[in-house]
Each structure stands twice: as structure tokens, then as C-alpha cells.
N, C-alpha and C positions, 0 to 999 in steps of 0.2 A: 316922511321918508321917501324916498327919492330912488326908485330901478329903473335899471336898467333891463330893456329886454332885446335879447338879440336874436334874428330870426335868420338862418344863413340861406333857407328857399328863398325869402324876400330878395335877399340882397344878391345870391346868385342869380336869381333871373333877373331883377334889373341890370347887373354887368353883363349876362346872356345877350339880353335883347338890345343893349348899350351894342355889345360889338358884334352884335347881325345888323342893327341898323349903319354900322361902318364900312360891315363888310359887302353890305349892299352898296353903298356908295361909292366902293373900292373895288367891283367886279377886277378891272383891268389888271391892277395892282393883285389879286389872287391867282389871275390866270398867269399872270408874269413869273409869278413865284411857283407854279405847277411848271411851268415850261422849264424853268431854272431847275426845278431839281429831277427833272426826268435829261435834262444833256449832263447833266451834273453825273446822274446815274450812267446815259447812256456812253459818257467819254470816260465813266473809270470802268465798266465793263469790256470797250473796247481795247483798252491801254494794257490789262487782264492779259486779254485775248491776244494782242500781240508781245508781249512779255513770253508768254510761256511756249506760244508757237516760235517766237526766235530763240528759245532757249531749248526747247525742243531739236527745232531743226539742225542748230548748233553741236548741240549734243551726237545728233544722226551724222552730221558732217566729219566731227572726232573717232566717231564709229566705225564710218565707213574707211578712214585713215588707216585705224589700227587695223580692221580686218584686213585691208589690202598687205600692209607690211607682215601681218600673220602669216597671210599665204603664200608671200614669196619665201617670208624664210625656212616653212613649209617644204614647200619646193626644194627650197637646197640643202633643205635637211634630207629630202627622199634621193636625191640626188650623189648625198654622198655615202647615203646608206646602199644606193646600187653600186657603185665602185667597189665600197669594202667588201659585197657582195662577192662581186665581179674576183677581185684578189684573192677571196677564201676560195673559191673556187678553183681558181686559178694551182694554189698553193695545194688543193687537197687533189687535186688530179696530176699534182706534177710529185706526191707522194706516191700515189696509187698507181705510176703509168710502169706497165708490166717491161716496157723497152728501156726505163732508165736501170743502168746496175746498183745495186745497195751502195756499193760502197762512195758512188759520185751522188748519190742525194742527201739534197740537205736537209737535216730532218728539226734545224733548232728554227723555233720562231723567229719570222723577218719583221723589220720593224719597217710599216711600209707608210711613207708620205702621201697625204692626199693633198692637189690642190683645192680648196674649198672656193667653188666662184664668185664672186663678190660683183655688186653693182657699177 
């Protein structure tokens, strides 16, 4: 009768020592392929690295658009909220002024146009 014996320490150390003795041979060949995957590494961290800072920046660039247009119309939103100011005043003192006589004041609501300034 005829077996088979299979021993896998055997035979993994001789393929072991099979390719240290290549890899010996092949120093240059291992260091080539260290260098290869450390620029491999180092140009997809930098590609990263500029992706997100121009997508960043981009973003701050859009930001600072919209705030600018915020505050001007800002502005002429406070700008026409002093005129109507301006006019209620105007309107409640020319109610209350003890020199006009009752019967020449006007006492209905004015319907008063504002220009609104525009760019």
C-alpha cells in the first residue's frame, strides 16, 4: 500500500527560502517597488490635498460673493426703513402741530412712494 504524506512546514519553508534566496538576488528590484509605492502613496495624498483645499477655497470664494451682495442689500433695506421713518414722522407731527387748524388737516392715510436705490 502506497501513502502519501504531506508535510506543509517542509514545503513552506522550502518555497520560504526558495524566494529569500530571489529576493536576495533581486535587492534592486524590492527597492524599486518600495519607492513605487511610497510616490504611488505620496502623489495620491497630495492630489487629496489639493482637491479639497481648491474645493475649500472655492467654496470661501462663493461665500464671500454671497456675504458681500447680503450686505449691500442690507443696506438698502436700512436705508429705506429711515425714509419711511423719516415720513412717519413727518406725517405724525404735521397731525400734532398745534398751528395747523383741524379743519385743513389731513387726517386719512397717505399712500407715500419710496425710491428704492438700486446699483
Amino acid at each position: 500500500m502506497n501513502t502519501f504524506a504531506f508535510n506543509p512546514r517542509e514545503k513552506f519553508g522550502q518555497h520560504y527560502a526558495s524566494f529569500l534566496q530571489k529576493m536576495q538576488k533581486h535587492d534592486h528590484l524590492r527597492d524599486l517597488i518600495k519607492v513605487g509605492w511610497l510616490l504611488v502613496a505620496l502623489l495620491f495624498f497630495v492630489f487629496m490635498y489639493l482637491y479639497f483645499v481648491s474645493l475649500a477655497s472655492t467654496r470661501g470664494y462663493f461665500l464671500r460673493q454671497a456675504m458681500q451682495t447680503r450686505t449691500s442689500i442690507s443696506f438698502q433695506q436700512e436705508i429705506v426703513k429711515t425714509q419711511i421713518l423719516k415720513i412717519r414722522q413727518e406725517s405724525w407731527w404735521s397731525m400734532k402741530d398745534p398751528n395747523i387748524p383741524w379743519s385743513t388737516r389731513n387726517t386719512k392715510p397717505e399712500v407715500v412712494r419710496i425710491q428704492i436705490p438700486t446699483e
